[in-house]
N, C-alpha and C positions, 0 to 999 in steps of 0.2 A: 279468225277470231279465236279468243285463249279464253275456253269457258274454263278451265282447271279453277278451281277453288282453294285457297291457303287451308293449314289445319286449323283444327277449332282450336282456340285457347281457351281456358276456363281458370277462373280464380281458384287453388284449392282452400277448400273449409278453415279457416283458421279453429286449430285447438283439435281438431281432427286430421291434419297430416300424413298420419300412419294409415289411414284406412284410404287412403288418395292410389288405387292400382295404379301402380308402377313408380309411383313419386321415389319410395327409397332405391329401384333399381337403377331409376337415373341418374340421381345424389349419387350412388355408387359408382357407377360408369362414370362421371365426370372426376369423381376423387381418384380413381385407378388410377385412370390417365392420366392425370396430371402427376401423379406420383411416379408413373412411367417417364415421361418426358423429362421431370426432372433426374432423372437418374435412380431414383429408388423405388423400381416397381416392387409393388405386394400381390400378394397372391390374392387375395379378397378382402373385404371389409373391418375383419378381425385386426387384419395386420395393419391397417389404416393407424399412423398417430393417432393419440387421443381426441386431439379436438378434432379431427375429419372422421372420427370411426360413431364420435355422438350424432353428427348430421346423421349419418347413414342408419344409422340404428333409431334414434328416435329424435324425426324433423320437428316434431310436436315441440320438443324443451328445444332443441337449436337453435327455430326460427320462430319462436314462443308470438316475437313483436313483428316479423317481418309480415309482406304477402307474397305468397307462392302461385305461379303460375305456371298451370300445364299444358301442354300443346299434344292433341290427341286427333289421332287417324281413326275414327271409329270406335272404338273400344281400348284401341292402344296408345298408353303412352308414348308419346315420339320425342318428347322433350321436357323441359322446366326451365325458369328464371326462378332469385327469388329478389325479391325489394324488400329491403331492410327498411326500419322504421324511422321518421325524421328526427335527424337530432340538428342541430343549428341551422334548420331549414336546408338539411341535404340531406337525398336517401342515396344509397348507394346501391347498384348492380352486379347480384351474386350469383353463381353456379348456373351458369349459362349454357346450357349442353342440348344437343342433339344427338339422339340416336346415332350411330353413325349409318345403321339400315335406313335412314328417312334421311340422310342429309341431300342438299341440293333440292329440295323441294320448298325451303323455303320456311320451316320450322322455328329457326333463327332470328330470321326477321316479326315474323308475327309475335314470337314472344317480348322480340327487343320493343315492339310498337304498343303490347300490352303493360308494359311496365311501364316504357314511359310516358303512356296515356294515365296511366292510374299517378304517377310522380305529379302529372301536370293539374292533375285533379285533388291531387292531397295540399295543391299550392305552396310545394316546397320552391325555393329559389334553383336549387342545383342538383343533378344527377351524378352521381361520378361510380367509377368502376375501377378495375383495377385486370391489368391481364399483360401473362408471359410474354415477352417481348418476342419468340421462336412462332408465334400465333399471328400471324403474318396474316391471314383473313379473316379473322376478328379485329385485329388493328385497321386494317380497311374500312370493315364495314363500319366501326365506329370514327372513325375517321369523317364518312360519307356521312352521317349521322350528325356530328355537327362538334362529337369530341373532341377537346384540343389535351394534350399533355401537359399535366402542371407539375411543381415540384410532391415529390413520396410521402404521402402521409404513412405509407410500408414501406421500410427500410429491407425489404427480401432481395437480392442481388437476383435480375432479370425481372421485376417486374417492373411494368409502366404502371404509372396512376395518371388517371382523364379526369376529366369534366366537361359537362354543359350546361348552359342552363336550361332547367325544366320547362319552361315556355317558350323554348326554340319550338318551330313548325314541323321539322324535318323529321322524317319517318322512316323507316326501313321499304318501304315501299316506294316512298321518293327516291330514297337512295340505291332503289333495283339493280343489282348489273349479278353476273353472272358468279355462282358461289363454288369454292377452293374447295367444299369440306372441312375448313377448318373456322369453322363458325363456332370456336367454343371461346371464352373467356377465362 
């Protein structure tokens, strides 16, 4: 029997963001990387473009409308999603990141299950995301999940854009199978 326990997710504080332990260090570690993998790593947050250097700096003005969700081992942050706010009855799914010290534990899933529990609850029609085609187990897992690929509402050469609808059943925990490490979006 598998008594292990998923992390805790917790909603962070809307309007209080910055005081959320470890929230900007994960917005950071997701932004790096992603700037790695596309070919232009920066050395730290400073060097971030402008519109990824304000998430990291201050998630309060970024994510003003969205909701933020954190995924914590005890005292440490291990992760965040954030859910943007409904605009034609769809939210969208942002900055999806796992520690990479906690991944494979399953951080991914609990937060992909916290968002779009909260999306099915806000009574939007649709969920949709958007993530680097090279993410080969994020496109899995949201695949498992119930996302289909539709036409770009972002024009960025390599990225996919999905959708589901928000009252699909299907949960990251349904969709359990064994995680690449590359559970980032």
């Amino acid at each position: 029997m598998n008594d292990r326990r998923g992390p805790a997710v917790v909603r962070a504080p809307a309007g209080a963001l910055s005081t959320v332990d470890g929230l900007s260090a994960m917005l950071t570690g997701y932004l790096l990387q992603t700037e790695a993998e596309k070919g232009r790593p920066v050395a730290d947050a400073a060097a971030l473009p402008e519109r990824y250097r304000a998430e990291a700096e201050d998630p309060d003005r970024a994510f003003a409308d969205a909701t933020v969700f954190v995924a914590r081992d005890g005292e440490t942050a291990t992760g965040c999603v954030v859910v943007t706010a409904s605009v034609d009855g769809r939210v969208e799914i942002k900055r999806l990141w796992t520690d990479p010290a906690h991944r494979g534990r399953g951080v991914a899933s609990a937060l992909l299950d916290a968002a779009l529990a909260h999306a099915a609850r806000e009574g939007v029609r649709t969920v949709r995301l958007s993530v680097w085609q090279w993410r080969t187990g994020a496109l899995a897992l949201y695949e498992r999940l119930g996302f289909t690929v539709v036409p770009p509402w972002d024009e960025r050469p390599d990225l996919i854009c999905m959708e589901r609808p928000a009252d699909l059943r299907r949960t990251a925990a349904d969709a359990a199978a064994p995680c690449t490490g590359q559970e980032r979006s």
